[in-house]
N, C-alpha and C positions, 0 to 999 in steps of 0.2 A: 627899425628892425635890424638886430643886428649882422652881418655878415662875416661869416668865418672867410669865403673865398670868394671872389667875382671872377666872372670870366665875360670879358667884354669883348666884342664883336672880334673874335679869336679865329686865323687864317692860318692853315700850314700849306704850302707847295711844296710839291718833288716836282723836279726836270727830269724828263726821261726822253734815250733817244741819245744820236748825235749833235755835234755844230751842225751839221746839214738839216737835220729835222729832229728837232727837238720840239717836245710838248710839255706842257707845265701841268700837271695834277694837281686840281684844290684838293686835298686828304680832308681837308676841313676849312669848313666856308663861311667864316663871318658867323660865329655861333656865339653865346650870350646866355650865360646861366649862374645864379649862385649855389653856395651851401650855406646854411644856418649851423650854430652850435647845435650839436647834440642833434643831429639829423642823420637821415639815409639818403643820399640823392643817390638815383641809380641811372647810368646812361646804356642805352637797351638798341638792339638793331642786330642784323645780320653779320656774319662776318665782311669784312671793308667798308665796315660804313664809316669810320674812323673813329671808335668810340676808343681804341687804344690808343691811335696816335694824341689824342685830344690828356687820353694820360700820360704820355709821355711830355710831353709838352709843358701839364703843370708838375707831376716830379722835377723837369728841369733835365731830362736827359734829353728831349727834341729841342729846340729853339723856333718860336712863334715868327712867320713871315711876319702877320702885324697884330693888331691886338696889344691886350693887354689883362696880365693876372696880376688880381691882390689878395693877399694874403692877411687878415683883420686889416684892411685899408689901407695897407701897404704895397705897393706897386714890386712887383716883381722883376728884376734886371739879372741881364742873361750872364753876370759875372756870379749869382749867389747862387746856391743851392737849396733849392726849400727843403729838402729834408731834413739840415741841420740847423738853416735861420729861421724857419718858420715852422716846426713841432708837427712836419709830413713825413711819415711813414708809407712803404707801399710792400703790397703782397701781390705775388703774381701768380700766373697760370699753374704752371706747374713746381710744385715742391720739391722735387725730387736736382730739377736744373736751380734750385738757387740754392743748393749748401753743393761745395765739393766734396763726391766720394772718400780722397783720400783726410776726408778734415773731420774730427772730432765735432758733431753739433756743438756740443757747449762753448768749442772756440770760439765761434762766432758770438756769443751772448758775451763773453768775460771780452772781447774785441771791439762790443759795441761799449760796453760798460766803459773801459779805459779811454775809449775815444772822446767819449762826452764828459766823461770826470764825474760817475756817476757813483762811485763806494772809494771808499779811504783807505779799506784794505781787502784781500780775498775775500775773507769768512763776510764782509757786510757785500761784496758781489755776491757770494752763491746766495747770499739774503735776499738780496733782489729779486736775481732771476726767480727763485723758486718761487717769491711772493708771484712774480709776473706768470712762471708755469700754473701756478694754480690759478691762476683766473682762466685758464682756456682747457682747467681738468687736467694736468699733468703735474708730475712734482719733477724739483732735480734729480733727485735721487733714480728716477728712474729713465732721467739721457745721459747722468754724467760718464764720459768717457764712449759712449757710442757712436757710429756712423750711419749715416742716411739708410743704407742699405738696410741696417736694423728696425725700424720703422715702417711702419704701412704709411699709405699714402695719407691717410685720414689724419693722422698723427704727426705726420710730416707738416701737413698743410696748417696744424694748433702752434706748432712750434715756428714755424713760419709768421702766422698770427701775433704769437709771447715774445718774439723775437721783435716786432714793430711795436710792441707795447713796452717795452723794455725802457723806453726814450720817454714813456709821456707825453705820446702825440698828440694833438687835437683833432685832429687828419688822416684817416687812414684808407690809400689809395688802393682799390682790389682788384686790380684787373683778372675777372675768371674764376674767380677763385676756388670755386668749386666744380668746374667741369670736367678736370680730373680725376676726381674722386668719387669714390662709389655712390650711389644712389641714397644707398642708406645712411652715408654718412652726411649728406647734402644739406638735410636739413638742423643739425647739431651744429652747422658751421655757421648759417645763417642765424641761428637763437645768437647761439654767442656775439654774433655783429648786434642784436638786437639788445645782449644782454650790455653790452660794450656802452651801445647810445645811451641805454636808462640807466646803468648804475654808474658810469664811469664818464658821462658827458662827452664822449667820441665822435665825430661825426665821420660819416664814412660814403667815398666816391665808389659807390658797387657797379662797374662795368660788367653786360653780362647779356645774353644773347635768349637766355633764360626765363622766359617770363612767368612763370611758375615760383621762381623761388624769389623774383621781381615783386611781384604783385604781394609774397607774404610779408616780405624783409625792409618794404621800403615807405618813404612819407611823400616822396615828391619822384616823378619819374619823367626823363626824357626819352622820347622817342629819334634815334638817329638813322637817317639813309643816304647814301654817298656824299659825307660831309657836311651834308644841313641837318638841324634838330626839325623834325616836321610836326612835334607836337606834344609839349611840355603843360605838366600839370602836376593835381596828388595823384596819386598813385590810383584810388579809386576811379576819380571821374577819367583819368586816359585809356586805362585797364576794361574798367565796364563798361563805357559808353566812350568808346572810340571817334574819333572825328574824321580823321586824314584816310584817306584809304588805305596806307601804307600800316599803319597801328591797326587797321583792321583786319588785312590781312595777317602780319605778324600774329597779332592776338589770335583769332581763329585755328591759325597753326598750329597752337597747343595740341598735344592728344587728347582726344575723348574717350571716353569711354564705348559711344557710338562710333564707329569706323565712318558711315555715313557721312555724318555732320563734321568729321576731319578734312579742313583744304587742303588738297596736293599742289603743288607745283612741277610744272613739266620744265622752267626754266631752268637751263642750267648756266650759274651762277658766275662763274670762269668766263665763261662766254661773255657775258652782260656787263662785268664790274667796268670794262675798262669803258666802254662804250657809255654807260651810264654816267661816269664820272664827268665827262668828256659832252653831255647832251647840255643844251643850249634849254631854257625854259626850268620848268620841272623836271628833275632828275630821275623822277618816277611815273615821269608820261608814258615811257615804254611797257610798262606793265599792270596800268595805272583802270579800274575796269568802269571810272565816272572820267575818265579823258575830257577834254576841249579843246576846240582847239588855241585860245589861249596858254593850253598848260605847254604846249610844244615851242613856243618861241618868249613867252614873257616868263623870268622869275617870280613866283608867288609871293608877295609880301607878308609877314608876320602880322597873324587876324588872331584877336582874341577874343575868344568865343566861352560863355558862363567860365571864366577867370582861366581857360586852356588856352597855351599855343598854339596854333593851328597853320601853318605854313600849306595854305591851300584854296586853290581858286576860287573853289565851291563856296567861300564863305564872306568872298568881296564885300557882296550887297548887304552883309547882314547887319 
């Protein structure tokens, strides 16, 4: 099978604190996942669970404690840059913070083009770009010479999009990508990612806290909580039949239509992050409502359970 990217038993630390007392945060702990060509893998979890830091890492803007990323079976080295040696692209949260006010959107498109040596002369750049606008519903003719501020966010966020495709990624890394954006627009963003994988062979890292637009947009999904994946799969079997308690809660969290059958949480989150990062065992004994007392001092080992990940006590014996 082939593999677009590996990410092999993959650790970030931050120190925080003085010399006098300092502590070391795993952000991300020994985690392990691929993409295939022409896939969706989506990494899913609350805010801190590290599903950002885990992208920064493979863009190449963090630097990995240990582990190890390949890019087609290429070992990744903290001198390269995957965006420009290995055909990764990344789109982030907010559209409005990645073009500058005072910049003409199209610079940045004629910027990316001269950079990579991608047209021979103007008229074969504005050729490009427009063919690449038109794939996410925009033409040139309707940014040439404008600024962000002229733009809705929806709009912003395509061009953002046509601006990663610009390159001919194979790769394209989404952190958020649409939790900015209006409601209505939410789900046009994610066709387009879907429309990307099947006509255009794309595969795409969708980090997203989301599981509503998870569950439509994706083929394989991880589940992350303070740095561990607790429970990787397709996208069906972790979605519908949950394993880990943690994917169960998160799932359930959706809104319903019944208010009823909606789980609340009285934790508040600020409170818990650092503390959980920080716990010894399982990182989600604290909150956890099938606990043991195993889950409190031993780490749960990686149980695969009908072909899911499952990083949880409850499934030792199985």
């Amino acid at each position: 099978m082939d593999k677009l990217l590996e990410i092999n038993d993959l650790t970030k630390q931050y120190s925080q604190g003085n010399v006098i007392a300092r502590v070391t945060l795993t952000a991300v702990d020994h985690i392990s996942f691929y993409i295939k060509p022409a896939e969706i893998f989506t990494l899913a979890g609350e805010s801190g669970c590290g599903k950002t830091t885990t992208a920064k890492v493979i863009i190449g803007f963090e630097e990995a404690t240990t582990g190890a990323i390949l890019h087609n079976g290429k070992l990744q080295t903290r001198h390269e840059k995957p965006w420009i040696t290995e055909g990764v692209q990344a789109i982030f949260q907010d559209p409005f913070s990645t073009f500058n006010p005072m910049r003409t959107v199209d610079s940045y498109f004629f910027e990316t083009v001269q950079n990579y040596r991608l047209a021979n002369s103007k008229q074969d750049a504005i050729d490009r770009i427009d063919k690449t606008l038109r794939l996410v519903g925009l033409t040139y003719k309707e940014f040439a010479g404008k600024y962000p501020n002229e733009f809705s966010g929806g709009q912003l966020q395509r061009i953002s999009i046509a601006r990663a495709l610009v390159t001919n990624p194979k790769l394209i890394v989404a952190d958020e990508p649409v939790s900015m954006v209006d409601a209505s627009l939410r789900m046009s963003i994610v066709n387009l990612f879907k429309q990307l994988r099947d006509e255009l062979g794309v595969s795409i890292l969708y980090i997203t806290h989301d599981l509503a637009t998870a569950y439509y947009v994706s083929d394989r999904i991880a589940i992350m909580f303070r740095g561990n994946i607790v429970e990787m799969g397709t996208v069906e079997k972790v979605l519908m039949n949950p394993r880990h308690p943690y994917s169960r809660l998160l799932r359930d969290s959706i809104p319903q239509a019944d208010p009823q059958k909606r789980w609340t949480s009285t934790v508040t989150l600020a409170e818990l992050e650092h503390e959980e990062y920080l716990r010894r065992g399982c990182k989600f004994a604290g909150r956890c409502p099938d606990v043991m007392d195993i889950c409190k001092g031993v780490v749960p080992a990686d149980i695969t359970v009908d072909d899911v990940l499952v990083k949880c006590h409850k499934y030792t014996d199985e």
